[in-house]
Each structure stands twice: as structure tokens, then as C-alpha cells.
C-alpha positions as a printed NumPy array, in Angstrom:
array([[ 0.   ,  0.   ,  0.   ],
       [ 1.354,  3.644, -1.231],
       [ 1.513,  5.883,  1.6  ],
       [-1.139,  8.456,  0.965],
       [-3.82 , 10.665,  3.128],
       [-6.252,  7.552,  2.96 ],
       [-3.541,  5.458,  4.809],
       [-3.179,  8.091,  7.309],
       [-6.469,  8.2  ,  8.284],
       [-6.624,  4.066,  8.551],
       [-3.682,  4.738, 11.087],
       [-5.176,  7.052, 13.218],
       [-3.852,  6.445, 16.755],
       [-5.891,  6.593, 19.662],
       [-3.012,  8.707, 21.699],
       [-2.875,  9.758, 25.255],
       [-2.182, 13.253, 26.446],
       [ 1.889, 12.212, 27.133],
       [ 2.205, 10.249, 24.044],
       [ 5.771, 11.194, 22.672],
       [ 7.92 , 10.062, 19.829],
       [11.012, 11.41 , 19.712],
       [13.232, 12.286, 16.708],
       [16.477, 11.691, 15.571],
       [17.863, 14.153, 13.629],
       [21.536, 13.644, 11.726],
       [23.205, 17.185, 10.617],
       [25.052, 15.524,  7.954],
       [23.649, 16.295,  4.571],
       [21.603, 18.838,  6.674],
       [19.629, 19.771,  3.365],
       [18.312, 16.205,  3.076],
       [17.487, 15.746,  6.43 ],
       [15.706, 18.67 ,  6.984],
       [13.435, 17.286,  4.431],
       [12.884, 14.269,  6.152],
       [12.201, 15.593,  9.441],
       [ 9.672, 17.615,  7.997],
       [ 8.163, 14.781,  5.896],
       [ 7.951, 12.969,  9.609],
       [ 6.939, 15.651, 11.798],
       [ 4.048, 17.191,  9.388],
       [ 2.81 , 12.957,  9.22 ],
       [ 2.916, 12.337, 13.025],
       [ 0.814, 15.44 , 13.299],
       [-2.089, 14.316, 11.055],
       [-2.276, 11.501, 12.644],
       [-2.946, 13.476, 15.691],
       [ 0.486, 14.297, 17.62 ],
       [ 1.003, 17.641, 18.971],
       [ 4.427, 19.444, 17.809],
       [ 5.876, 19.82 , 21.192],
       [ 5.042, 15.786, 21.892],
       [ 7.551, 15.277, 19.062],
       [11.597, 16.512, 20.146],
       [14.343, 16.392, 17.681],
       [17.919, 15.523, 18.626],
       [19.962, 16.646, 16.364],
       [23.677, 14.69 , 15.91 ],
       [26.396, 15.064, 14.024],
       [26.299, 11.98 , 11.816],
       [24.822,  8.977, 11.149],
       [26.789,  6.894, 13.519],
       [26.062,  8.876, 16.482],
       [22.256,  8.084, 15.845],
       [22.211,  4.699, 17.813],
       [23.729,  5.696, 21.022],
       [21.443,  8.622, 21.331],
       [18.216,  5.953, 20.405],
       [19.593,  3.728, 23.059],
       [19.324,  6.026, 25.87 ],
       [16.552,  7.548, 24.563],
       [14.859,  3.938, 24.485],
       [16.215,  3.591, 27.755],
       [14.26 ,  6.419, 29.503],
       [11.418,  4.631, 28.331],
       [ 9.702,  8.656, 27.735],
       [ 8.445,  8.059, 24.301],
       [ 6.287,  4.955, 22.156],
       [ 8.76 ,  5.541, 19.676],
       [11.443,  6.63 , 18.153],
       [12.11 ,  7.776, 13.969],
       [15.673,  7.753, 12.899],
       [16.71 , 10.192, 10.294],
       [19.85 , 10.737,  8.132],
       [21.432, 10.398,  4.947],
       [24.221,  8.445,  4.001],
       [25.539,  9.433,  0.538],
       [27.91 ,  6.62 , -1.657],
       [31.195,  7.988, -2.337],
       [34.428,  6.39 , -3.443],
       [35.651,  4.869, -0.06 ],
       [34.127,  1.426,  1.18 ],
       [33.104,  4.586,  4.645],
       [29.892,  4.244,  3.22 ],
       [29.623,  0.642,  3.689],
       [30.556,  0.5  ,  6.969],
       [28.461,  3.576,  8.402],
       [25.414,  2.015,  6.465],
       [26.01 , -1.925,  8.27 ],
       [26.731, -0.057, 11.675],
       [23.899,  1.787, 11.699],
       [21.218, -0.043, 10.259],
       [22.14 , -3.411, 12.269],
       [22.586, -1.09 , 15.737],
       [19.033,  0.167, 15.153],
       [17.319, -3.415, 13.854],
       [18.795, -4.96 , 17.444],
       [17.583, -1.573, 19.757],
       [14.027, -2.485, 18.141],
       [14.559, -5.96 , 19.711],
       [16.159, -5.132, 23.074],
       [13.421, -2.137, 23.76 ],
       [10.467, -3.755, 22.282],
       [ 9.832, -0.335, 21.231],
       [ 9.299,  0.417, 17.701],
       [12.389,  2.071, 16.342],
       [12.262,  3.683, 12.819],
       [15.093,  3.215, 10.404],
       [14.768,  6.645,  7.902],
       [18.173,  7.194,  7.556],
       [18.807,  7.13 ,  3.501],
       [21.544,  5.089,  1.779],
       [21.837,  6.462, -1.61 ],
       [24.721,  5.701, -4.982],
       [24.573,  9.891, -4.964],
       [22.903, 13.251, -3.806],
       [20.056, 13.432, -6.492],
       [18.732, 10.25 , -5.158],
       [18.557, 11.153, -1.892],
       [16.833, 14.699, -2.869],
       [13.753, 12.788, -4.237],
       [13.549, 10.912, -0.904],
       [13.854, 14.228,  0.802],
       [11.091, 16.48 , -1.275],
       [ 7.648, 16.887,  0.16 ],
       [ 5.548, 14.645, -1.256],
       [ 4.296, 11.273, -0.609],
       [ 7.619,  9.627, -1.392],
       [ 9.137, 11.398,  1.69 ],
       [11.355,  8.872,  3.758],
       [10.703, 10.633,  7.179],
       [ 6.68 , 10.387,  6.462],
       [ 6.928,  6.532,  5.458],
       [ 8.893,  6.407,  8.669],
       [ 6.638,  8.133, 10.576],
       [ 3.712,  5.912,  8.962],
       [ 5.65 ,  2.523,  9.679],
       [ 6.24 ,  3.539, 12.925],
       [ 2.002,  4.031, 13.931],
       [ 1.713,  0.329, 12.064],
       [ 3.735, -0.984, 14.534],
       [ 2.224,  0.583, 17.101],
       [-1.452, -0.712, 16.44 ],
       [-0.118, -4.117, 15.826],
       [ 1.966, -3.811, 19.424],
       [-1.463, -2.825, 21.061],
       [-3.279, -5.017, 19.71 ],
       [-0.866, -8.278, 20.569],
       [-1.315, -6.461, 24.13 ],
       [-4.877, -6.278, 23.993],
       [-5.052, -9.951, 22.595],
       [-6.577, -9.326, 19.296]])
């Protein structure tokens, strides 16, 4: 299913008053993610979160991202948490290791929180690519983070609830 404003109304979230997911922010490629925070942030508001429920950490790169989602999963403050960067190919095998760091630090904080743990952070061959993830439209990374993030919090409440 394309995300699109009929899938955000199917995902409305029945959210209590302290309900906070926080935001990870990565201020390399700055452009890019600024895009995708705002893809994220103007999604978790339709669906009915309030702007100051949803804080943005800003780091430095994408490796710093897990360590801040750890303790941030540790605090146990927020029902989520939406990962955002953008890691751009270039002619060093960096890439490749930032990209496996990353992506398998976040896939095991998912496990070891039970707490649903967005991966948004891009991993494009060059900069055009990750512009048309970035642009405000229903392609946006952040907002298909954001969306995959309320799935997997109606599917957590309703294991709890039995369904």
C-alpha cells in the first residue's frame, strides 16, 4: 500500500495526552534531512500528535544516531522513536561501513526495547537520489517512517490487547 492521506487516516492512533515520539535528527547532509524531518513531523501530526510531543535531537552523523536511540529507548519517555539521516555513496568502502553499523545497531535496539524504532536514515549511490527521498511529497522517507512507525504501534497494542 502507497503511503497516501487515505492510509493516514486508517492509522489514526488513539493517543494519550503524554504520548511522545522522539526524533532523531543527523546534521550531515543537513539539506536532506531537513526534508525528512519535515516529511515525519508534518505525518505524526495528522495523525494526531502535537508538535511539542515530538523533540528532535539533532547529531552530528549517522553513527552517532544509535547511542542517542539507546538512551533515549532507555528512559522509556516516548512509544517511539524515527531515525533520520542520509548516508551518501562515495568512493571509499566509509559508506559501507556507516550504512552496516547503523542499520544493524538500530534493527537490534528495536529488539532489546520492544519499542518500535524507525530506520529513515537514507543510503543512496549519490545526492540526487537522496533529494527525491527528501522532497515533500508522498515519497518522503521521514513520512513513510513516521507511517511505519504508527503500524507498529497498532499491531503492538493489539498483541497487548489480545486481538
Amino acid at each position: 500500500m502507497k503511503p497516501g492521506p487515505d492510509l493516514v487516516e486508517h492509522l489514526k492512533l488513539d493517543l494519550k495526552a503524554n504520548d511522545r515520539i522522539a526524533i532523531i535528527q543527523s546534521l550531515f547532509n543537513k539539506e536532506i534531512t531537513d526534508g525528512l524531518v519535515k516529511g515525519a513531523v508534518d505525518t505524526l501530526q495528522e495523525l494526531g500528535f502535537k508538535e511539542d510531543k515530538l523533540p528532535v535531537y539533532q547529531v552530528s552523523g549517522a553513527v552517532e544516531i544509535p547511542l542517542v536511540a539507546k538512551v533515549l529507548a532507555s528512559k522509556k519517555r516516548h512509544i517511539g522513536i524515527l531515525t533520520l539521516g542520509a548516508v551518501i555513496k562515495g568512493d571509499t568502502p566509509h559508506f559501507d561501513y556507516v550504512c552496516q553499523m547503523v542499520s544493524s545497531s538500530i534493527a537490534a535496539l528495536n529488539l532489546e526495547y520492544e519499542l518500535p524504532i524507525g530506520f529513515g536514515v537514507l543510503t543512496t549511490d549519490n545526492l540526487a537520489q537522496a533529494n527525491l527521498r527528501s522532497k515533500q511529497d508522498q515519497h518522503n522517507k521521514g513520512r513513510e517512517c513516521a507511517l511505519a512507525i504508527a503500524r507498529q504501534l497498532l499491531i503492538i497494542k493489539r498483541i497487548h490487547e489480545n486481538r
